[in-house]
MDTraj code that builds the backbone (N, CA, C; nanometers):
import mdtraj as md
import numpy as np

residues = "UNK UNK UNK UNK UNK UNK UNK UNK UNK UNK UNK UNK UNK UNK UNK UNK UNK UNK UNK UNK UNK UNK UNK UNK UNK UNK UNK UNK UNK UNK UNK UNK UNK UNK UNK UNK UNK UNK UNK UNK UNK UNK UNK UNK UNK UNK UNK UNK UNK UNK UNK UNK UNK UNK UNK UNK UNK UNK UNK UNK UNK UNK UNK UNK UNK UNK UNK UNK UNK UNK UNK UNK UNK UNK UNK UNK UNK UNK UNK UNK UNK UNK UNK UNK UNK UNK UNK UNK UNK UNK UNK UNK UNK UNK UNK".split()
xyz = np.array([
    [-1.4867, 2.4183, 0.4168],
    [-1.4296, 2.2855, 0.4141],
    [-1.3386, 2.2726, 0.2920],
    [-1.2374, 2.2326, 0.3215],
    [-1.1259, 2.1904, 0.1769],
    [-1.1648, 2.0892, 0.0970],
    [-1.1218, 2.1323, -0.0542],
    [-1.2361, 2.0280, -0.1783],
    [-1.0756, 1.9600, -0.2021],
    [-1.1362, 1.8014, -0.2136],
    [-1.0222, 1.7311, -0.2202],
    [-1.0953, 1.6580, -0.3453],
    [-0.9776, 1.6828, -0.4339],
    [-1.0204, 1.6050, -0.5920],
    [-0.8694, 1.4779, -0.6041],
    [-0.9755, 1.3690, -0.5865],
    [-0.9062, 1.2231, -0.6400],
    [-0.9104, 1.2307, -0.8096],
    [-0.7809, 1.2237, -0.9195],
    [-0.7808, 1.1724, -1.0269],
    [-0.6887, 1.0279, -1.0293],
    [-0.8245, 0.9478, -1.1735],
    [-0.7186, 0.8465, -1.1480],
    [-0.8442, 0.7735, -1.1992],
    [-0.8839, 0.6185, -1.2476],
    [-0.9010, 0.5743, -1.3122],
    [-0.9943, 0.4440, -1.2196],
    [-1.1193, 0.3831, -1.2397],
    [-1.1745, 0.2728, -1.2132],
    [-1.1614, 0.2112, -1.2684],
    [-1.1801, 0.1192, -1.1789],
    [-1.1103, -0.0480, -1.2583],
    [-1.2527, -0.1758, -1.1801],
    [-1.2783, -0.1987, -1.2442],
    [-1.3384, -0.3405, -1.2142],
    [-1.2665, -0.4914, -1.1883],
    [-1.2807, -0.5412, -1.0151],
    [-1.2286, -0.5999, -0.9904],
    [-1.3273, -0.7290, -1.0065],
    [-1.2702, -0.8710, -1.0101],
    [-1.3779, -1.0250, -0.9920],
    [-1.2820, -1.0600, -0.8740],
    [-1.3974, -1.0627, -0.7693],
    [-1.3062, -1.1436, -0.6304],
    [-1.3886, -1.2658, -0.6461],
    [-1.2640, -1.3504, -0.5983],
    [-1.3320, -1.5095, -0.5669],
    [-1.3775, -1.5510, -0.4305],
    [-1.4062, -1.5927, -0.3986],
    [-1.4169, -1.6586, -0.2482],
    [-1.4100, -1.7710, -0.2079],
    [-1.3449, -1.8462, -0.1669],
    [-1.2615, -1.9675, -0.1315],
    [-1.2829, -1.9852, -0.0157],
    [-1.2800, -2.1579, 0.0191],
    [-1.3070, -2.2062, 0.1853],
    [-1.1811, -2.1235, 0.2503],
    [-1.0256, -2.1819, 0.1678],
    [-0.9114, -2.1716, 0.2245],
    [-0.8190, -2.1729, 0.1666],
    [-0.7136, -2.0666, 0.1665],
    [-0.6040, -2.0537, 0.0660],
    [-0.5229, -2.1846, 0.0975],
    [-0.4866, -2.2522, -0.0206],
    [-0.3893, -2.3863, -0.0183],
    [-0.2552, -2.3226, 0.0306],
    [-0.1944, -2.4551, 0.1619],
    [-0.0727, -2.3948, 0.1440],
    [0.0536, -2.3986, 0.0271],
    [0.0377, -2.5310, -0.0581],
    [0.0869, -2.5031, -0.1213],
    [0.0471, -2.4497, -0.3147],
    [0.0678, -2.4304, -0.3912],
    [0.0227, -2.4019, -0.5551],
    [-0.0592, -2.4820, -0.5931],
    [-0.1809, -2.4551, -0.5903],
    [-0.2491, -2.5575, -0.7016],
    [-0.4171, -2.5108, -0.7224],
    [-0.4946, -2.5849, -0.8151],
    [-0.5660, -2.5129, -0.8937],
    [-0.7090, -2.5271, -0.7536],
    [-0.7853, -2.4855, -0.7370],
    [-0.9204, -2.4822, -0.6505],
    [-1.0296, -2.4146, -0.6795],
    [-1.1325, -2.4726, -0.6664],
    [-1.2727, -2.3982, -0.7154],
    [-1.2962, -2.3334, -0.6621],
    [-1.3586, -2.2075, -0.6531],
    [-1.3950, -2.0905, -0.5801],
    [-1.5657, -2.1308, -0.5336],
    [-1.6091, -2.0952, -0.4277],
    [-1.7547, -2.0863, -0.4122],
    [-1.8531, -1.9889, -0.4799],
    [-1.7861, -1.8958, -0.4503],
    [-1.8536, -1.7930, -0.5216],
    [-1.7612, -1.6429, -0.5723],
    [-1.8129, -1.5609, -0.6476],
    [-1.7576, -1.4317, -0.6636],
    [-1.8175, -1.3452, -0.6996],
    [-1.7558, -1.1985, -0.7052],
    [-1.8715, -1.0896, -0.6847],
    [-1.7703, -0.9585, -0.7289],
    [-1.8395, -0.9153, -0.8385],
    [-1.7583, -0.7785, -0.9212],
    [-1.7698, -0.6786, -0.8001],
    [-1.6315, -0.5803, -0.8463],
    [-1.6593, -0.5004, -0.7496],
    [-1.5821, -0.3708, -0.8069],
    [-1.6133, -0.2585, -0.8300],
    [-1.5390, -0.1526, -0.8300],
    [-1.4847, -0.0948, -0.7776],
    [-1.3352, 0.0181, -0.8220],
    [-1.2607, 0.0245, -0.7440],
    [-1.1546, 0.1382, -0.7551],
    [-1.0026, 0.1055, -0.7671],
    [-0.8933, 0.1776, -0.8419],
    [-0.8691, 0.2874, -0.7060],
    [-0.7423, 0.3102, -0.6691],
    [-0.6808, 0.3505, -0.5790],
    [-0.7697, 0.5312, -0.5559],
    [-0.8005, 0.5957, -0.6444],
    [-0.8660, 0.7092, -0.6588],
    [-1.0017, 0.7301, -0.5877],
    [-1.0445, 0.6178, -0.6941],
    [-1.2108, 0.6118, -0.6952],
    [-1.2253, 0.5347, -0.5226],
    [-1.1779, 0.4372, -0.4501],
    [-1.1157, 0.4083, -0.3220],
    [-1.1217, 0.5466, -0.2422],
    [-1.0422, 0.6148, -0.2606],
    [-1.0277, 0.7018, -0.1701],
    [-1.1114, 0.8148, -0.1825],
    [-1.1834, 0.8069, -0.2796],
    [-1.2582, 0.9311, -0.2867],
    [-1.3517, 0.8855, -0.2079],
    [-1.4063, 0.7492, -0.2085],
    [-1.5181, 0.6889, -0.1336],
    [-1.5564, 0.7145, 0.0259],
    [-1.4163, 0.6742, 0.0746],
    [-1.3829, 0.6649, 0.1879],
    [-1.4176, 0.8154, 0.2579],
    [-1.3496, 0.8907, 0.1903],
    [-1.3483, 1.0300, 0.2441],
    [-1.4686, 1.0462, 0.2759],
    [-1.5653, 1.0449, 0.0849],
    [-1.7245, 1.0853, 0.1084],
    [-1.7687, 1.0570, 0.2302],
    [-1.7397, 0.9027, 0.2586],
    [-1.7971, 0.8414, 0.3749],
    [-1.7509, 0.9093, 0.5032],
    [-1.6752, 0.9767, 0.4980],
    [-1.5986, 1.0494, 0.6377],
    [-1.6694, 1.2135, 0.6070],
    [-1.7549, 1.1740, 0.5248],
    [-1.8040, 1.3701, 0.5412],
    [-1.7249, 1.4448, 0.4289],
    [-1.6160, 1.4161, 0.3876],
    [-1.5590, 1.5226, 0.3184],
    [-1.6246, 1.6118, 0.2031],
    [-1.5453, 1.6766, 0.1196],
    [-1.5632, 1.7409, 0.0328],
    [-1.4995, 1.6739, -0.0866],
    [-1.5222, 1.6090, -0.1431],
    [-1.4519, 1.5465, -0.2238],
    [-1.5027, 1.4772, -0.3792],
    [-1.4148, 1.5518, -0.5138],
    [-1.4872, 1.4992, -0.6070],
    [-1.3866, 1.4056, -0.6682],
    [-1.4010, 1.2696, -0.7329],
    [-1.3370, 1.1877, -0.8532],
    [-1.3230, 1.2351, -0.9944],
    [-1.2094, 1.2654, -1.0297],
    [-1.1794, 1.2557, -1.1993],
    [-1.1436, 1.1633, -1.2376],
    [-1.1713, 1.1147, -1.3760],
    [-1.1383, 1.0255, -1.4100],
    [-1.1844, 0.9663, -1.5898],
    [-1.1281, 0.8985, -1.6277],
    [-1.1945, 0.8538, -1.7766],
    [-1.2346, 0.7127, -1.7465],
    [-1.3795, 0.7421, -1.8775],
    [-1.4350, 0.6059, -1.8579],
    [-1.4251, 0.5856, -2.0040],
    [-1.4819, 0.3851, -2.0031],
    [-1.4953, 0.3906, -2.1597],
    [-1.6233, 0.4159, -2.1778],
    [-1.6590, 0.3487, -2.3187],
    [-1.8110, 0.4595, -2.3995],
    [-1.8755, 0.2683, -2.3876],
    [-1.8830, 0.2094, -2.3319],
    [-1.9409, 0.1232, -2.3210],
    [-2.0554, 0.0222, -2.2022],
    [-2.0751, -0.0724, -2.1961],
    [-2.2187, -0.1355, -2.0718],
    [-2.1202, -0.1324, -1.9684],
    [-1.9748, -0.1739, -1.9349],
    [-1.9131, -0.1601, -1.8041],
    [-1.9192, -0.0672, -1.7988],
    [-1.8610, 0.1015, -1.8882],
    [-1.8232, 0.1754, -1.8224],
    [-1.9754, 0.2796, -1.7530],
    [-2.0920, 0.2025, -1.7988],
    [-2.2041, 0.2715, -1.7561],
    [-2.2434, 0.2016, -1.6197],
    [-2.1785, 0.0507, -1.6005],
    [-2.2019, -0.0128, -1.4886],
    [-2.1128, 0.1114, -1.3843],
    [-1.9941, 0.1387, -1.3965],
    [-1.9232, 0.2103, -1.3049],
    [-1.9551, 0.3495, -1.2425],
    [-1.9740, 0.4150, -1.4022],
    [-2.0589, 0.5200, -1.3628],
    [-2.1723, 0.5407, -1.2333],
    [-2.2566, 0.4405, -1.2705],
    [-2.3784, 0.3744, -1.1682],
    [-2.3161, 0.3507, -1.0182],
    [-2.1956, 0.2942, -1.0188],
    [-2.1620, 0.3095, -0.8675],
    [-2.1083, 0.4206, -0.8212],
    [-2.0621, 0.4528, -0.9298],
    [-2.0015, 0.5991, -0.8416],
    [-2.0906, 0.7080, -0.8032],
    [-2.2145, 0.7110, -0.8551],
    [-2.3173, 0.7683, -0.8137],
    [-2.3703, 0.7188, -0.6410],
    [-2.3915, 0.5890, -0.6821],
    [-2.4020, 0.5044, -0.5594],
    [-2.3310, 0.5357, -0.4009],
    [-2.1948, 0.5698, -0.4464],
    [-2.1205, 0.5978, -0.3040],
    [-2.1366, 0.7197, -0.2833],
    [-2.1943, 0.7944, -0.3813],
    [-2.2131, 0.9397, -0.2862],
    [-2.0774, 1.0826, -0.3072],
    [-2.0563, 1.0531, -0.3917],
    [-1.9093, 1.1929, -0.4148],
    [-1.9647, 1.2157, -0.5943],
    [-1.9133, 1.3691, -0.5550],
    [-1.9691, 1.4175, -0.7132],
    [-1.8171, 1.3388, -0.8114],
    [-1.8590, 1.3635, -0.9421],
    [-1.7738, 1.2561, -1.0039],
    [-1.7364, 1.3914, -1.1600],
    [-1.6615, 1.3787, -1.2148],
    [-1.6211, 1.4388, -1.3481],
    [-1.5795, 1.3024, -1.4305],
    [-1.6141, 1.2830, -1.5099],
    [-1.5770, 1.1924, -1.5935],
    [-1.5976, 1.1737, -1.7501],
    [-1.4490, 1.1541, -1.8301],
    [-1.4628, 1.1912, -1.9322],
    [-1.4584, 1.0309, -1.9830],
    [-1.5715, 1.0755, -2.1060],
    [-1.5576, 0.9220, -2.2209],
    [-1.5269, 0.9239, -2.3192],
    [-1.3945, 0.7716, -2.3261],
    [-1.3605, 0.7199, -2.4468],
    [-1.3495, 0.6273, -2.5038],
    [-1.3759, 0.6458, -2.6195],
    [-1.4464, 0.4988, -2.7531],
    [-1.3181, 0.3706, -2.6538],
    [-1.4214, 0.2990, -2.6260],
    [-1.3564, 0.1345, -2.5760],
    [-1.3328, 0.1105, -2.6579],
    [-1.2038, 0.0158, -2.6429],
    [-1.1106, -0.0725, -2.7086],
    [-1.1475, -0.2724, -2.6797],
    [-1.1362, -0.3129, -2.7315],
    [-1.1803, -0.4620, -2.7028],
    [-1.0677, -0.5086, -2.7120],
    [-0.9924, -0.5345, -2.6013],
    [-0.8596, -0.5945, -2.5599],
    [-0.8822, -0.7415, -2.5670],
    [-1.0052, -0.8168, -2.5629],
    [-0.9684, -0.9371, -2.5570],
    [-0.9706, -1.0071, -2.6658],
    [-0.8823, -1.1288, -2.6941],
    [-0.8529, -1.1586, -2.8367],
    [-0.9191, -1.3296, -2.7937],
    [-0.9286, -1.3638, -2.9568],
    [-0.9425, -1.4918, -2.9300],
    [-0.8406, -1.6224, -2.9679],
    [-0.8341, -1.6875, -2.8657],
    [-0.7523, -1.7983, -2.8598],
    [-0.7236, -1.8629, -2.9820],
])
top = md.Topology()
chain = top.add_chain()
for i, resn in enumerate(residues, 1):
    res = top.add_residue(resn, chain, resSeq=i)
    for name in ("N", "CA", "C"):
        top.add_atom(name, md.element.get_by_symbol(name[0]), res)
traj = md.Trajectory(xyz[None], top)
């Protein structure tokens, strides 16, 4: 069977969930939402697994509680994984 290696990077998505997209611009409360992992790679490596393939994910994580949350799923879906860690950065600033 041919080994198909996805590189490329997870990303943690927050989806909202809404009655109904407004038709026109304006602000609305969401009902609920639900993290979800992801990134065009880690995606397709999934998919495949799920189709039987042969298929492993590369990719970098950070050295921190998300990037151990991600880790944890990628175990979860089932494809072997390579992944290298590096010291997180704290991008968010305060107002």
């Amino acid at each position: 069977m041919t080994r198909i290696i996805c590189l490329g990077m997870v990303v943690k998505d927050i989806v909202f969930y809404v009655k109904q997209i407004p038709s026109s611009p304006q602000k609305i409360t969401a009902e609920s939402f639900e993290d979800k992992f992801g990134g065009m790679a880690a995606t397709a490596a999934a998919a495949i697994a799920a189709l039987g393939g042969n298929v492993e994910f590369w990719g970098r994580v950070g050295d921190d509680e998300l990037a151990e949350m991600q880790s944890k799923h990628l175990i979860c879906v089932a494809f072997r994984q390579r992944l290298k860690k590096h010291r997180t950065h704290n991008l968010l600033y305060p107002l």
